[in-house]
C-alpha positions in Angstrom: 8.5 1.1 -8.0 9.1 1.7 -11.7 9.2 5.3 -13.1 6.5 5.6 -15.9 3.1 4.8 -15.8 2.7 2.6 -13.0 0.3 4.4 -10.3 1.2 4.6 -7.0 -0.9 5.9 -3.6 0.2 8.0 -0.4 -2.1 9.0 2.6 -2.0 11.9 5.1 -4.4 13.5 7.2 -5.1 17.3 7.3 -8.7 18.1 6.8 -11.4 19.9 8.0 -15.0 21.2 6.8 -16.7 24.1 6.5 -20.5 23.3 5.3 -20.5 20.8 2.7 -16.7 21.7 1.6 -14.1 19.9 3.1 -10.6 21.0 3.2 -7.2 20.5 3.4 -3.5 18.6 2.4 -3.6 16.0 0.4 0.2 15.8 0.6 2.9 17.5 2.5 6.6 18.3 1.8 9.5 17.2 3.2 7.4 14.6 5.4 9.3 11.1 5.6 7.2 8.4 4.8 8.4 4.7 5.6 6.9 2.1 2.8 8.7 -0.9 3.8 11.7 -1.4 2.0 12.3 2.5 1.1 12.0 5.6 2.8 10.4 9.0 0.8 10.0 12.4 0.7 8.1 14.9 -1.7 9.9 18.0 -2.6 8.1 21.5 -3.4 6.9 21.5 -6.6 6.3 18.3 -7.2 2.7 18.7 -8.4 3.1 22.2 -10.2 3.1 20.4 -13.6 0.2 18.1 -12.7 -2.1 20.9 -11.6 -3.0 22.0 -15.2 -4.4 18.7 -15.7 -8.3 17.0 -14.5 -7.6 15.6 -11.4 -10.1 13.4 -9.6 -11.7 13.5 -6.2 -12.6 9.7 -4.9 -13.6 8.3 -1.7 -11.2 4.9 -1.4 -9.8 5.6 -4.5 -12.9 4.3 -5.6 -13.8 5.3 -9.2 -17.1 4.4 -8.3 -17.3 6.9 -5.9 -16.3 10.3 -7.5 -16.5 13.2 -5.1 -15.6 16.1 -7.4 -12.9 17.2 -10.3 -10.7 20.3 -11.2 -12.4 20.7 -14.7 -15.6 21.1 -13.4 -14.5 23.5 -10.9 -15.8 21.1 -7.4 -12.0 20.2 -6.3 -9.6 22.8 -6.1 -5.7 22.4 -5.8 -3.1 24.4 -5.2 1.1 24.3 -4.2 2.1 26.5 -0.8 4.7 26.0 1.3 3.2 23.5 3.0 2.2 21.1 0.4 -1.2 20.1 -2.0 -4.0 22.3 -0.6 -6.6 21.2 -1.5 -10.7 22.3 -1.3 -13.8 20.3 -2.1 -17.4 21.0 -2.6 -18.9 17.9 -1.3 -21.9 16.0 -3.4 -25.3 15.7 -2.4 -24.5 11.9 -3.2 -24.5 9.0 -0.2 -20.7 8.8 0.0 -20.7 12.7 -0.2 -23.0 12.6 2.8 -21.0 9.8 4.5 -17.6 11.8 4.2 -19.3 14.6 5.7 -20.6 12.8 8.6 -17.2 11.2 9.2 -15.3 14.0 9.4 -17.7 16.0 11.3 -17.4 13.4 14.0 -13.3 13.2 13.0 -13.6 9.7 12.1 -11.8 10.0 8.4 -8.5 8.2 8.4 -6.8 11.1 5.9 -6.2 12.0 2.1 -4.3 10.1 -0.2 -3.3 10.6 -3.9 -2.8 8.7 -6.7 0.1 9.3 -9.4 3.0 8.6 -12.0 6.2 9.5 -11.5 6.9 10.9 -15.2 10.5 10.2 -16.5 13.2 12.0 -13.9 10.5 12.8 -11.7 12.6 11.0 -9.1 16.2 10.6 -7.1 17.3 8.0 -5.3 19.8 7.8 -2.6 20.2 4.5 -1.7 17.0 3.4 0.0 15.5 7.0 0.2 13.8 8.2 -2.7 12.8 11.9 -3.2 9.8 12.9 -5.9 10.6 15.9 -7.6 7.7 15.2 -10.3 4.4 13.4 -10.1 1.5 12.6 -12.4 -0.8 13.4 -9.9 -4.1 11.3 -11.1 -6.5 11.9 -8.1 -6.9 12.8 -4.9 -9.2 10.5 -1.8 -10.8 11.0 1.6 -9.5 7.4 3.0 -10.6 5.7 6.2 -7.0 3.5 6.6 -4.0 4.3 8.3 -1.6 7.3 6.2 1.5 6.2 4.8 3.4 9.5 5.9 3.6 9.1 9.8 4.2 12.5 10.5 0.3 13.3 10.3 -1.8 13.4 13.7 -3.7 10.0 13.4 -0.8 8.0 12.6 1.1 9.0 15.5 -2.2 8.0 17.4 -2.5 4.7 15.7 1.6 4.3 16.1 0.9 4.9 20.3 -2.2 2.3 20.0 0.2 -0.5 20.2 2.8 -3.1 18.4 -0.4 -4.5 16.6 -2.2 -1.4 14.9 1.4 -0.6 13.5 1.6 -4.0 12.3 -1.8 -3.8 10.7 -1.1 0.0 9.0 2.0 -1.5 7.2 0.6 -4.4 6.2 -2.1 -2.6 4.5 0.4 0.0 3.0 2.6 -2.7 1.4 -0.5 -4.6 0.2 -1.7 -1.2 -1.0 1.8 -0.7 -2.9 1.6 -4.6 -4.1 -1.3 -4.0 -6.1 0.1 -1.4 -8.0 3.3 -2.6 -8.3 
């Protein structure tokens, strides 16, 4: 991964809805994700910068498939201790309904986020990077495996067997190829 303006995408799971509003993490601190070849963490803070911004709400990182945005007040973001809360006023659209359904029945796979890490925005350690800064670009309801295992369905998948674990990474690092 190169600092700058190449995007990059992480997943965790912590949502839950209340009518048509769906809430949550998109991202949590301190959690250990392992992408492959390097190991990473997101300090507190991270996204305090980024929040002033218009950030997008996408199903599947799917442009096609916008859910909601800051500036027009449908997604709104926030920094706790926890991590990026997050709160979302779902459309009236198909993939709003289909989001709705799927978490109803607890079906999504988690949230991810897309971003840049701005110049200094990151440490390295060796194989263990830490981001301090992010671009954060959007945010997604995904229906894959999260990159950050600490989150509920990915110790589920993890405890499904050798092969769903083999299938969640290969889908993270082709994720991370593509943006590479």
């Amino acid at each position: 991964m190169v600092a700058g303006g190449d995007m990059e995408r992480r997943a965790f799971t912590e949502v839950r809805t209340a009518g048509r509003r769906i809430e949550g993490y998109a991202a949590t601190f301190g959690t250990v994700a392992n992408l492959g070849r390097f190991t990473e963490t997101i300090a507190p803070g991270a996204f305090r910068e980024a929040l002033a911004g218009d950030v997008l709400a996408m199903l599947d990182h799917d442009p096609g498939k916008v859910l909601g945005r800051t500036r027009s007040g449908t997604l709104r973001l926030s920094e706790d201790s926890r991590g990026l809360a997050f709160s979302l006023d779902l459309p009236d659209t198909q993939a709003g309904r289909d989001v709705l359904a799927l978490a109803d029945r607890g079906d999504l796979g988690g949230m991810s986020f897309g971003f840049t890490v701005p110049k200094g925005g990151e440490a390295w350690q060796g194989n263990r990077r830490s981001l301090n800064r992010v671009g954060l670009r959007e945010i997604s309801i995904v229906q894959a495996w999260p990159a950050y295992p600490d989150t509920e369905i990915a110790l589920r998948s993890l405890t499904a067997g050798a092969e769903a674990n083999r299938r969640a990474r290969r889908l993270i690092l082709a994720e991370l190829g593509a943006w590479a």
